[in-house]
Every structure is written in structure tokens, then in C-alpha cells.
C-alpha positions in Angstrom: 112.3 -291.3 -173.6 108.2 -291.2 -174.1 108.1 -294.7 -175.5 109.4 -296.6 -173.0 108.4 -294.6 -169.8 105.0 -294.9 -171.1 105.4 -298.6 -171.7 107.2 -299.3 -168.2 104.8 -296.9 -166.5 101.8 -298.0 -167.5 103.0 -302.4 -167.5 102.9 -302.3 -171.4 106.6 -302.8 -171.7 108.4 -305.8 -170.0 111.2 -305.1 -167.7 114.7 -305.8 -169.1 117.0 -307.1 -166.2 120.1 -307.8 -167.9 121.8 -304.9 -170.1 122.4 -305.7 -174.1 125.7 -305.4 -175.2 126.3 -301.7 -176.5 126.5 -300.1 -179.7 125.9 -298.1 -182.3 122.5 -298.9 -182.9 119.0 -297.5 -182.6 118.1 -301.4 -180.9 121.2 -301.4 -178.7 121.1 -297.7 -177.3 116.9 -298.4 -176.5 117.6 -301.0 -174.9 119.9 -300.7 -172.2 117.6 -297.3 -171.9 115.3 -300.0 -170.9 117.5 -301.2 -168.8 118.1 -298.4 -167.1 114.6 -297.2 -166.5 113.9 -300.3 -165.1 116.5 -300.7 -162.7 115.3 -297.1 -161.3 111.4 -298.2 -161.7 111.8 -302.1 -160.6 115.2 -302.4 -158.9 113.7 -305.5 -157.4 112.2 -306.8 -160.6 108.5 -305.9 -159.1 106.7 -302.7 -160.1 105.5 -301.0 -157.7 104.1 -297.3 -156.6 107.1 -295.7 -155.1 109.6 -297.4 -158.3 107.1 -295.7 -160.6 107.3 -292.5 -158.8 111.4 -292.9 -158.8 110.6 -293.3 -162.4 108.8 -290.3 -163.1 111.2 -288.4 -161.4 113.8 -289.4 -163.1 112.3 -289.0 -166.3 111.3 -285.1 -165.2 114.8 -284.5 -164.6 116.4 -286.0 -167.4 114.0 -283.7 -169.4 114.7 -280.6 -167.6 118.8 -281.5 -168.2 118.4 -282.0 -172.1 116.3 -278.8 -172.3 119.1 -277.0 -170.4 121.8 -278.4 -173.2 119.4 -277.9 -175.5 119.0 -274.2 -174.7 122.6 -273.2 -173.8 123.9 -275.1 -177.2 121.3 -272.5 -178.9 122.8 -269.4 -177.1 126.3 -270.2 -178.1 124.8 -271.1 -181.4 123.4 -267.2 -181.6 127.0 -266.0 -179.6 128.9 -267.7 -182.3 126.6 -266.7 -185.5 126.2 -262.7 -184.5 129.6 -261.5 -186.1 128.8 -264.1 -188.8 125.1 -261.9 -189.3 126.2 -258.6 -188.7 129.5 -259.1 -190.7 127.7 -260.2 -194.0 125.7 -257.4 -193.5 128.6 -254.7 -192.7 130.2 -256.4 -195.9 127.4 -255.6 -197.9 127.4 -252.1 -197.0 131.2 -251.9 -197.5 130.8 -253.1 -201.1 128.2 -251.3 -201.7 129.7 -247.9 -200.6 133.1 -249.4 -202.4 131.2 -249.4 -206.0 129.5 -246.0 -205.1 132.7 -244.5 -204.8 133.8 -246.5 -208.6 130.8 -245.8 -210.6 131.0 -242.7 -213.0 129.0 -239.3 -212.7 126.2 -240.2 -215.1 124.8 -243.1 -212.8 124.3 -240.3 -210.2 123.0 -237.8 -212.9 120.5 -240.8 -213.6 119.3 -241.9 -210.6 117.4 -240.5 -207.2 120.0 -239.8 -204.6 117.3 -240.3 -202.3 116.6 -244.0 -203.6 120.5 -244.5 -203.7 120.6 -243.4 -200.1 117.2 -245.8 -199.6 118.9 -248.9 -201.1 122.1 -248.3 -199.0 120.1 -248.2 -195.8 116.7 -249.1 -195.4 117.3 -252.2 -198.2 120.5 -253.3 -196.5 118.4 -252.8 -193.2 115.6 -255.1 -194.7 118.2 -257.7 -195.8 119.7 -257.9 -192.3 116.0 -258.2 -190.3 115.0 -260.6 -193.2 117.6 -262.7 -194.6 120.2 -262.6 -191.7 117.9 -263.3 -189.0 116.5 -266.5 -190.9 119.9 -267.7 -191.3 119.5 -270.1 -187.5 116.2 -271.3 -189.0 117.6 -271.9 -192.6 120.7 -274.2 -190.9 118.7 -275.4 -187.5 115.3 -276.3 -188.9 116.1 -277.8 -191.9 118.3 -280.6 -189.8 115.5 -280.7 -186.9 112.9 -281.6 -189.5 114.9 -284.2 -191.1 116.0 -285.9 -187.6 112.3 -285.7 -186.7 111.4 -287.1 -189.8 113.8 -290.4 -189.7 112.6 -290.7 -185.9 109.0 -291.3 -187.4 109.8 -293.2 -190.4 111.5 -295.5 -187.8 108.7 -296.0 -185.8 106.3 -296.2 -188.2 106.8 -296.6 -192.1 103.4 -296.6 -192.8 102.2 -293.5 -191.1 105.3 -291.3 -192.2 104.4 -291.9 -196.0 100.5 -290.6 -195.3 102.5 -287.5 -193.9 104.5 -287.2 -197.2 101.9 -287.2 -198.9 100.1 -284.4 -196.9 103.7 -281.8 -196.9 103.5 -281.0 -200.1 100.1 -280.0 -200.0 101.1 -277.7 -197.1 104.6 -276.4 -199.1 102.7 -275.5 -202.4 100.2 -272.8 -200.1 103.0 -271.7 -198.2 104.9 -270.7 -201.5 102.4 -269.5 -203.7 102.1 -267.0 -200.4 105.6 -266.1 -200.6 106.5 -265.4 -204.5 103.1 -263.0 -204.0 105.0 -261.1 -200.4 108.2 -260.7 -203.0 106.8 -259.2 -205.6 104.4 -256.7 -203.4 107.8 -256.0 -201.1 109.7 -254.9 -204.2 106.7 -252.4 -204.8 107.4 -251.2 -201.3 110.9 -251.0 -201.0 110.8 -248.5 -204.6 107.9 -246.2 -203.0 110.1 -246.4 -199.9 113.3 -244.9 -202.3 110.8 -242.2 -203.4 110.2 -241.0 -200.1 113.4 -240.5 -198.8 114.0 -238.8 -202.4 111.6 -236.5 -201.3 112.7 -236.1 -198.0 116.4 -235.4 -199.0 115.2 -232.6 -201.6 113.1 -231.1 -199.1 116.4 -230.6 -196.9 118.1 -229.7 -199.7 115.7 -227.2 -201.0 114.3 -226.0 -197.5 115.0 -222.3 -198.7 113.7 -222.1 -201.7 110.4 -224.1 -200.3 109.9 -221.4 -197.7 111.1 -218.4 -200.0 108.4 -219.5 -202.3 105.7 -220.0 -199.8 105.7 -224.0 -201.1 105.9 -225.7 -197.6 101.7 -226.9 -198.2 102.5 -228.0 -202.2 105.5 -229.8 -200.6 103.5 -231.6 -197.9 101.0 -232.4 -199.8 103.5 -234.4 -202.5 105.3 -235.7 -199.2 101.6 -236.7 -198.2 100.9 -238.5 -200.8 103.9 -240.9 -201.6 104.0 -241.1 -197.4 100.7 -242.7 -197.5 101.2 -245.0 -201.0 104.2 -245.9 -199.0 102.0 -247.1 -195.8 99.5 -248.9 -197.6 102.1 -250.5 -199.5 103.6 -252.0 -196.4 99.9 -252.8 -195.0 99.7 -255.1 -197.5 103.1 -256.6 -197.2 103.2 -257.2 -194.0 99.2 -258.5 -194.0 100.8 -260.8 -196.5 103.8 -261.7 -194.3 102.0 -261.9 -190.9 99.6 -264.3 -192.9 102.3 -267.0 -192.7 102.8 -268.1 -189.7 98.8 -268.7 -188.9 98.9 -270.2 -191.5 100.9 -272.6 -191.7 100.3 -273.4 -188.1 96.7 -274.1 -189.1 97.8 -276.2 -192.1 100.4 -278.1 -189.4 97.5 -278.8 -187.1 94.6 -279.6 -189.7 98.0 -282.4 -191.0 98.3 -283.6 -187.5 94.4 -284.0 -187.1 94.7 -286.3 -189.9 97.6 -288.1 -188.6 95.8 -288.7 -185.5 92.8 -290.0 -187.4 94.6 -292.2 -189.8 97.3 -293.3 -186.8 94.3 -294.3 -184.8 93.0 -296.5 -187.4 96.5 -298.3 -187.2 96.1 -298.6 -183.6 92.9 -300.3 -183.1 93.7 -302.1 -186.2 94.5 -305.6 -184.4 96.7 -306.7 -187.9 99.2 -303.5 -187.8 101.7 -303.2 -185.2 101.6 -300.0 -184.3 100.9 -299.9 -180.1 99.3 -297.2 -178.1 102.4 -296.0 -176.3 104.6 -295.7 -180.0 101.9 -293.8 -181.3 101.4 -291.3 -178.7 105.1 -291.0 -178.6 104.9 -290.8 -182.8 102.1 -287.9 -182.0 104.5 -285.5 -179.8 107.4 -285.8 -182.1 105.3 -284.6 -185.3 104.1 -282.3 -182.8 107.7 -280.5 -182.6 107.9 -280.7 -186.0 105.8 -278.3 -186.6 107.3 -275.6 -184.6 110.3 -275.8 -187.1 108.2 -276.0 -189.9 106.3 -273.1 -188.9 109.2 -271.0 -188.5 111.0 -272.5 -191.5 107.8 -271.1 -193.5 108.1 -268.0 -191.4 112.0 -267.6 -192.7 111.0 -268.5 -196.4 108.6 -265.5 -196.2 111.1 -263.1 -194.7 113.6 -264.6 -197.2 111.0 -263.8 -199.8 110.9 -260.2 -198.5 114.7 -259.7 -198.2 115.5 -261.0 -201.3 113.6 -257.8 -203.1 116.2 -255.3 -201.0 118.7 -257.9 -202.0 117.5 -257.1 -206.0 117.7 -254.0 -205.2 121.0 -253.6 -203.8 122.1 -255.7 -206.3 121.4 -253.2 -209.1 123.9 -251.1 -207.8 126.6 -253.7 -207.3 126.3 -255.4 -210.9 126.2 -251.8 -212.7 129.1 -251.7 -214.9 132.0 -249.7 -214.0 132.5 -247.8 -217.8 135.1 -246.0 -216.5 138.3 -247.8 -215.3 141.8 -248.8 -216.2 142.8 -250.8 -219.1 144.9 -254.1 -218.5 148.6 -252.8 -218.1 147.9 -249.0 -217.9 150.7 -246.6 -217.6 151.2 -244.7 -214.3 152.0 -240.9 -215.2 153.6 -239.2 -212.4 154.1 -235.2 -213.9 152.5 -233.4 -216.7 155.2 -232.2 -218.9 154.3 -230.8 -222.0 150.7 -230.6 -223.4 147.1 -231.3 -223.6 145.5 -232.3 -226.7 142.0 -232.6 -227.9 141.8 -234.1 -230.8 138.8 -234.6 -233.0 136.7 -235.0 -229.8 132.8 -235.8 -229.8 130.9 -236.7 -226.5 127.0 -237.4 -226.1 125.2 -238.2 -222.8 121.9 -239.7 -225.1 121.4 -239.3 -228.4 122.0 -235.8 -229.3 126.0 -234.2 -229.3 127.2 -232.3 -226.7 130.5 -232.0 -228.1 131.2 -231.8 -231.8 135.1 -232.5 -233.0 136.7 -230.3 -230.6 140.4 -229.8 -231.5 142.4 -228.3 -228.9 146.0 -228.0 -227.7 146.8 -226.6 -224.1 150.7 -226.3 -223.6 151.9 -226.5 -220.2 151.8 -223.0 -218.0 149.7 -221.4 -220.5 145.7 -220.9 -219.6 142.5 -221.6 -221.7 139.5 -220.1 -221.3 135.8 -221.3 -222.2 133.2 -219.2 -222.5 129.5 -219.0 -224.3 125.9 -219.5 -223.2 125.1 -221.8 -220.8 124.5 -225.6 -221.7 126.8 -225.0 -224.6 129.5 -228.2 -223.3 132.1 -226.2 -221.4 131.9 -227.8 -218.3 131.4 -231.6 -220.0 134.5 -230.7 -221.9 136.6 -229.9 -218.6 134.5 -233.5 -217.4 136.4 -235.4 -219.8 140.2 -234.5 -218.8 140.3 -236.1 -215.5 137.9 -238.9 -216.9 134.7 -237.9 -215.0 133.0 -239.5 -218.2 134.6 -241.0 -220.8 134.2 -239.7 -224.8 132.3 -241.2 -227.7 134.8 -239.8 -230.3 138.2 -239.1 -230.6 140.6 -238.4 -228.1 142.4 -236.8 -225.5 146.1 -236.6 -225.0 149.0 -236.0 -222.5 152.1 -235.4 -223.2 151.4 -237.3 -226.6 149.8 -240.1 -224.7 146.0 -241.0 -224.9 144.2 -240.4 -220.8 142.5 -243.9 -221.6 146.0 -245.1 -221.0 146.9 -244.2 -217.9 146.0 -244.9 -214.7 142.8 -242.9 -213.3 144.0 -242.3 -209.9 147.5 -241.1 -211.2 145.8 -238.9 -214.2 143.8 -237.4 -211.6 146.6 -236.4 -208.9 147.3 -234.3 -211.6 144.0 -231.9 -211.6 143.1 -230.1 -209.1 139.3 -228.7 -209.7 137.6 -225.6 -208.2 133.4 -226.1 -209.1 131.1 -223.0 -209.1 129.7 -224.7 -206.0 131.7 -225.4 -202.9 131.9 -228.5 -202.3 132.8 -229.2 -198.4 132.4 -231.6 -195.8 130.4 -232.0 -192.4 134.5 -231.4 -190.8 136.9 -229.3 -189.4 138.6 -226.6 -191.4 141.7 -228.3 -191.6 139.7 -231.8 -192.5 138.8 -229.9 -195.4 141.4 -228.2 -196.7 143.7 -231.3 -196.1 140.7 -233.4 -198.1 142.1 -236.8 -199.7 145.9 -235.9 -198.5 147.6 -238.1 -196.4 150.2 -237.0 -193.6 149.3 -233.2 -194.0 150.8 -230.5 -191.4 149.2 -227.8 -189.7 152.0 -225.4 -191.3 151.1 -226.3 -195.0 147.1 -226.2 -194.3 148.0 -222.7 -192.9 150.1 -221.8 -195.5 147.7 -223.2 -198.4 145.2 -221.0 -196.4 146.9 -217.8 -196.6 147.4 -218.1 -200.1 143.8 -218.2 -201.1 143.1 -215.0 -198.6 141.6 -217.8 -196.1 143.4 -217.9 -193.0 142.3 -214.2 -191.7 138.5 -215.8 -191.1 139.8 -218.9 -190.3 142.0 -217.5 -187.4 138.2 -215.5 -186.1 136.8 -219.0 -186.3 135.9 -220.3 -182.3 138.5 -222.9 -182.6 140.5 -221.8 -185.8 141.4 -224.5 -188.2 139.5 -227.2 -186.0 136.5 -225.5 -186.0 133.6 -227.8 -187.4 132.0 -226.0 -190.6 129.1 -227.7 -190.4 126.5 -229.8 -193.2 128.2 -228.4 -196.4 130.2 -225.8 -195.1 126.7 -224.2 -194.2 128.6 -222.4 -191.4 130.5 -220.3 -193.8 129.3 -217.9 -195.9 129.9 -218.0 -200.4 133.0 -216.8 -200.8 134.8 -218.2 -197.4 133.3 -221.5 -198.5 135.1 -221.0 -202.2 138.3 -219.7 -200.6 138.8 -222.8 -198.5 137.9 -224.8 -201.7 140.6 -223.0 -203.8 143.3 -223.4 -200.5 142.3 -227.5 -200.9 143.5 -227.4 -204.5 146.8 -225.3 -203.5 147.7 -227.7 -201.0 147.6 -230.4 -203.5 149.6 -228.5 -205.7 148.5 -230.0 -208.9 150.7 -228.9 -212.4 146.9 -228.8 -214.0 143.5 -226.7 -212.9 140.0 -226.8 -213.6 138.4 -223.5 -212.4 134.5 -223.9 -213.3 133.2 -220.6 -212.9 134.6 -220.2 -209.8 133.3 -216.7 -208.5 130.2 -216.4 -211.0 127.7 -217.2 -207.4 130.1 -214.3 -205.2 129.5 -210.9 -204.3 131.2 -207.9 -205.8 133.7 -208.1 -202.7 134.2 -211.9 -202.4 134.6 -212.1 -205.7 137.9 -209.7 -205.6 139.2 -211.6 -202.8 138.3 -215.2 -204.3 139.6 -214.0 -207.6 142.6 -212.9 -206.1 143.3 -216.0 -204.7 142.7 -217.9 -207.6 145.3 -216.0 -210.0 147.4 -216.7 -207.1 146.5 -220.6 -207.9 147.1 -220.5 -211.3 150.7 -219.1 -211.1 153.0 -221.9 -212.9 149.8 -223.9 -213.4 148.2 -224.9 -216.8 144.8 -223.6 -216.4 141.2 -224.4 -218.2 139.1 -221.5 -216.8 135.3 -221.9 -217.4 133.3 -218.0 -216.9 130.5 -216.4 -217.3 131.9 -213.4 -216.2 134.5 -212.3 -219.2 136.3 -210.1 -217.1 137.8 -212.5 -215.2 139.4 -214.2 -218.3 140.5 -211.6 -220.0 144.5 -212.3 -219.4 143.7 -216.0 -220.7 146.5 -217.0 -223.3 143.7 -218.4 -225.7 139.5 -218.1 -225.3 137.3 -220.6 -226.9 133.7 -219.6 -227.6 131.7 -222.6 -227.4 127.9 -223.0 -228.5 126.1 -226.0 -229.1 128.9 -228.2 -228.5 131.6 -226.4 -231.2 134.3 -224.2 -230.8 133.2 -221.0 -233.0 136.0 -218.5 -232.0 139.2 -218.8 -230.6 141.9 -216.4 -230.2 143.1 -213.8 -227.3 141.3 -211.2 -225.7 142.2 -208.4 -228.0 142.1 -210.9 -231.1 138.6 -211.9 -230.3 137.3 -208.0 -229.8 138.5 -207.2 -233.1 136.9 -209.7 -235.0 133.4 -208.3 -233.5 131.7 -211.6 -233.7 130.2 -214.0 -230.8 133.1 -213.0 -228.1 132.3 -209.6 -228.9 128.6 -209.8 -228.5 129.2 -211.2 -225.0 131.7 -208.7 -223.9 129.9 -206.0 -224.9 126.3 -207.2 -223.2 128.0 -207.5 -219.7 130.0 -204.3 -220.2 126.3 -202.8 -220.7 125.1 -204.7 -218.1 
């Protein structure tokens, strides 16, 4: 439109008074827009004031139309991309959680939960701000730049190849800017992990922080990542805020030097290069720096995302070392036994299990006893396939667990840890955890059996009162009574009891204990204690230290041999 309103405007460009034959070329469509700008300035065939003006006005409007396409186009473009952005990103998250929920225990033993809780959040956060927002400029630009850039090789050959010489000059600053910003935002994004690490222990720990007087050594470690943290992101974002002055400077000081060397061509009488073409040939380079400036912009931010992209990554590619074989067996009842043969399990280097050989037969119970990091609790690990042995094996019903399928092997278990685990829910929401299509008459019922349902009925709204942020509503043994009535609702043929009352009063602990022989009735039962009076009608006790079974036998068996069992009984009977 600038080329030949100039031209007609300003008498440069004859009047064309018959309209070419149309088509689908750049000559064709120019001209009979010649045409039609000078029926509107010269209806007459003479120019005058009052055509010009006619003219301009038309020009003005048909300026004003194409900006209003131009700018409704972009909001259906944004209408039409936001479930697109905010659906990768929701995606993410869902996959994310998804392998969360598949990876084994020792990833979590491993890492920070705060930096797990970091990369699910504020990384996925970054990659959304970052990555998704660029993704109009990554599709838009790219084609404005290359329409742009065809409009000026058109119009002038000669000029364009000076600018492509001049580009890359621009591209290889802008880049060396942005591999810096990536590795300076990974920097950031791991001292951002750490403070939220923090952060969650702090919550975690707030009582032993305030018993022990710690709240100034705490704020003072707070303090100091907080602040590594800031500067950190002062330099990334003086990095990133670094590129869009830039690279507008590096546009302008390109287009300064297309003006000088375009001038040349001008008043160089042998090119052919006229006023009104360069002028026009100015104004579109002009706009194409806009959406090279904010293509530079998007690379940065890309540059930025893509180290919360790593980083989320790291948690999607870890190997899941604990899954079904190709063709595993479903197992739908336990019938017969449990067998530990020859079984050997290290989490590093050193055992923690040495060749345990054990057989459980169904309805009988097994207690595990002996000092504490002896391997009693990573031996009851191993049955449901919480980790997954070095050595040897593990069998039910004559069957190895490796076999069968995980979520069917562990239907079968129903576990009771020394700490409650409970949810931010309801009573009932807990109770009925992971059990679909559950009645208020068998969460009652489950209830009553593990001496829960008289504190639950005192509750303000019974079993749909909220217990609150791990049950922190409830006190020790209520919160281990509602965990035992979640494993007698699922009514599993095996049990894991992990020192279950070893954290209770003298008077919870009757009540929880009472509940729990009530769990183990017709149950096959691996009872882990501390507390040897709690095991004492156990069909067979295994002492355990350092990872070997070094006495087994019943209660009375065990006394009379006067050895390690012995010891133990008789230090808590003095106790």
C-alpha cells in the first residue's frame, strides 16, 4: 500500500486507467491496486488536491480495516491456542504426578521432598510462563519474518543480501546470551528446590524447632539459601531482561546501516532502486524487527524453560525398577504359604539382609524383633514389593512375587506403620482409603472393630468430620485406630503390623492393641515390635541383627535357650 500511495501521491507513479487482467501474481495484484488508487485519486485522469485527499483517506481506512483483521485474527489465534498451552502444561503435571505415584521408595529415600515438590510446581510453573507463552512467537514470528523477508528480496535483491549478511552477526550475540541464561537458570531453579526443602521441613519439624529453642538457627539456614536463591535469580533475570534491549539496539544499529547502504542505491543514478520503494523497503524491515525482537525475547525464555524442563525431566526418565514382567500372573487369594528363601537385599554397598530363610504358613503369625536398624522392617518392605531383592527370592503359594502382578500381590497386604499415615479428609475418606464403592455401614463397622467408632461418633460431624493435615486433629492412638480400621475394611488374608503401638501411651496402647489382635484373627501376620510383650502369643519369633536371623523359635522356646531373645525380654521386664 506504501509504494504506490507514495508514488501516486507525490506524481512519481503514472496513473493506470485501464485494469490488467487478474491473477495470481505479485505484477497482476499491484497493478490493478494501481488501478484502483487511481480511480479514487484521479477519477478524471487529472490529479488534483481534493483526489489526493480522497486518496489519503482511503488509504487511512484501509489501514485501520487490516489492523482490525489483523488484531481480531490474533485474539482467536490466543482463544484457540489457551487449551492447547494450558493443556500441555496440565499434561505435564499429570505425567509427572503419574510416575511419582510408579517410582519405588528408594527414589523418595534419595531425594529432597522439598525439590520433588519444587520440580512439580515451581519448574512446571517456569515451563508454562517460559516455554508455553513463547509458543505464538515460535509459530507467528518465524512466518512474519520470512513473509517480510521475501517482501524485501522482491523489492530489492541487492539490499536484502547486505541484510543477510548483517542477521547473523545479530543471531550469534543473541545466542551466546541465551546458552549463558540456561545454564545460570538451572543454578536457580536447584537453590529454588532447596528452599522449599527447607521450608517443608520447617513445617514438618515446627515442634521440635520450638521445643528446642532452634527457631533463630533455623532462620538463619532459611536466610541464607533465601538470599543465594535471590541473587541467583538477580542474575537470571539481569541476564534475561538483557535481551530484548538488546537485540532492539542490534535491530536498529542493522537498520542504520540499511539506511546508509540503501541510500547509496538511491542516489546511485545506475541502480534502480527509487525513493518511494526504498522508504516503503525501510518500514517493512522496520516491522521486522518487532518479531525479531520478540522472537529473541522467546528464545531466551525458551532457554530459561528448558532448565525446569531438565529438571522435570529427571523425574520422568527415572527408571521404574519395580514393575510387572511381560505376561505376569494375576493372584487373586493367598492360599497356602510364604517363603523366603535364601534372601539378601542391600540399599548401597553394605547388606541389610543376609540369606534369610523363612516360611510363614497361612493363619499362623511371625514375629521380628531385635535392635533397631537390624532389617526388620526392609524385610516386611520386600513382600508387597516396596523394593525389590538383590538375592534370592520370595514365594507365594510356591510362586516367585516377581511374577505376579503388583497391584494384585498387593490387594493382598494390608499394612499398619508405627506412624499413622492419614490424609487432609474426612473420617470416612480415610478409613475407606483406595476402596471403591464403600458404605457407610462397613466404614462403621470396620470402625467398631478397631475400638474407633466411640470417638468418632464425639467427632462434630461424626464420620465426615475433616481430620485435618495428617490426621493432626486426632490424637496417637485414635490416629492408629482409624489406620488399623482402614486395613480391616480391606480385609486383606495377609498383614504387616510395623510396630504398631511402640509411639502409644500405656492406655492407647491396650485399646490399639486390642484392636489389632482383633485384625489379625484368620489373618497371616508378620508383626514387627519393640515391645516383646506384645508378641509373645506369635506362632514363631525371629531375632534379627545385622541383617541375619540369629534365633527363631516360640516364646517359651526362645526364653529357655537364654540367648539374644532372652537378653531383650529380660531388659524391658527390668525396665
Amino acid at each position: 500500500m506504501i509504494i504506490p500511495f507514495l508514488g501516486l501521491l507525490f506524481g512519481t507513479q503514472p496513473l493506470v486507467t485501464s485494469a490488467p487482467p487478474l491473477a495470481l501474481n505479485t505484477n497482476s495484484l499491484v497493478q490493478n491496486f494501481y488501478f484502483e488508487l487511481s480511480s479514487i485519486i484521479a477519477p478524471t485522469g487529472i490529479v488534483n488536491i481534493e483526489g489526493q485527499m480522497r486518496g489519503l483517506m482511503f488509504i487511512c481506512f484501509l489501514v485501520l480495516a487490516l489492523f482490525f483483521l489483523k488484531n481480531l485474527f490474533r485474539y482467536f489465534a490466543m482463544y484457540f491456542l489457551s487449551p492447547i498451552r494450558y493443556g500441555v502444561v496440565r499434561d505435564i503435571r499429570a505425567e509427572v504426578y503419574k510416575k511419582l505415584l510408579r517410582l519405588p521408595l528408594s527414589f523418595f529415600s534419595e531425594k529432597r521432598k522439598g525439590d520433588i515438590l519444587a520440580r512439580m510446581t515451581t519448574d512446571i510453573l517456569e515451563i508454562e510462563i517460559s516455554v508455553m507463552n513463547s509458543l505464538e512467537i515460535l509459530f507467528k514470528d518465524p512466518l512474519s519474518i520470512m513473509a517480510f523477508l521475501i517482501t524485501m528480496v522482491l523489492m530489492s535483491p541487492k539490499l536484502t543480501l547486505f541484510v543477510f549478511v548483517l542477521l547473523p552477526i545479530t543471531g550469534f550475540l543473541i545466542g551466546s546470551v541465551g546458552k549463558s541464561l540456561k545454564k545460570i537458570a538451572v543454578i536457580g531453579q536447584e537453590s529454588l528446590g532447596r528452599l522449599v526443602s527447607i521450608i517443608e521441613e520447617s513445617l514438618t519439624g515446627i515442634r521440635i524447632i520450638k521445643a528446642f529453642t532452634a527457631e533463630e538457627k533455623s532462620f538463619e539456614k532459611f536466610s541464607s539459601a533465601n538470599n543465594y536463591t535471590m541473587s541467583t535469580f538477580i542474575k537470571m533475570l539481569r541476564k534475561r531482561d538483557l535481551s530484548a534491549p538488546m537485540s532492539e539496539f542490534l535491530g536498529v544499529g542493522v537498520m542504520v546501516i540499511v539506511m546508509w547502504f540503501g541510500g547509496k542505491l538511491v542516489l546511485d543514478t545506475t541502480e534502480v532502486l527509487s525513493p518511494e520503494v526504498f522508504i516503503a523497503y525501510i518500514a517493512i524491515f522496520s516491522q521486522l524487527i518487532a518479531p525479531a525482537k520478540s522472537f529473541s525475547t522467546a528464545y531466551y525464555n525458551m532457554q530459561k524453560g528448558a532448565a525446569s524442563l531438565d529438571r522435570v525431566n529427571y523425574i520422568l526418565d527415572e527408571i521404574e525398577s519395580i514393575k510387572d514382567i511381560e505376561n505376569a500372573i494375576p493372584i487373586k487369594s493367598f492360599e497356602n504359604s510364604i517363603e523366603f528363601n535364601e534372601l539378601s537385599f542391600s540399599y548401597d554397598v553394605t547388606p541389610t539382609l543376609k540369606n534369610i530363610n523363612l516360611r510363614i504358613s497361612k493363619g499362623s503369625t511371625v514375629a521380628l524383633v531385635g535392635q533397631s536398624g537390624g532389617g526388620k522392617t526392609t524385610l516386611a518392605n520386600l513382600l508387597p514389593r516396596f523394593y525389590d531383592y538383590t538375592e534370592g527370592d520370595i514365594l507365594i503359594d510356591g510362586k516367585s512375587i516377581k511374577e505376579y502382578q503388583i497391584q494384585d500381590l498387593r490387594k493382598l497386604m494390608g499394612v499398619v506403620t508405627q506412624e499413622s499415615i492419614l490424609f487432609n479428609d474426612s473420617v470416612f475418606g480415610n478409613i475407606a482409603f483406595g476402596i471403591d464403592d464403600v458404605n457407610e455401614e462397613s466404614v462403621i463397622n470396620a470402625a467398631k472393630i478397631a475400638n474407633a467408632h466411640e470417638f468418632i461418633s464425639k467427632l462434630e460431624n461424626g464420620y465426615y468430620t475433616n481430620i485435618g493435615d495428617s490426621g493432626s486433629k486426632l490424637s496417637g492412638g485414635q490416629k492408629q485406630r482409624l489406620s488399623i480400621a482402614r486395613a480391616i475394611l480391606k480385609n486383606p488374608p495377609i498383614l504387616i503390623l510395623d510396630e504398631a503401638t511402640s509411639s502409644l501411651d500405656t492406655e492407647s496402647e491396650k485399646m490399639v492393641q486390642d484392636a489389632i489382635f482383633k485384625l489379625m484373627e484368620n489373618r497371616t501376620s508378620i508383626v514387627i515390635a519393640h515391645r516383646l510383650s506384645t508378641i509373645q502369643h506369635a506362632d514363631e519369633i525371629l531375632v534379627i541383627h545385622d541383617g541375619e536371623i540369629v534365633e527363631r523359635g516360640n516364646h517359651d522356646d526362645l526364653i529357655e535357650k537364654n540367648g539374644s531373645y532372652k537378653k531383650l525380654y529380660d531388659l524391658q521386664a527390668f525396665a
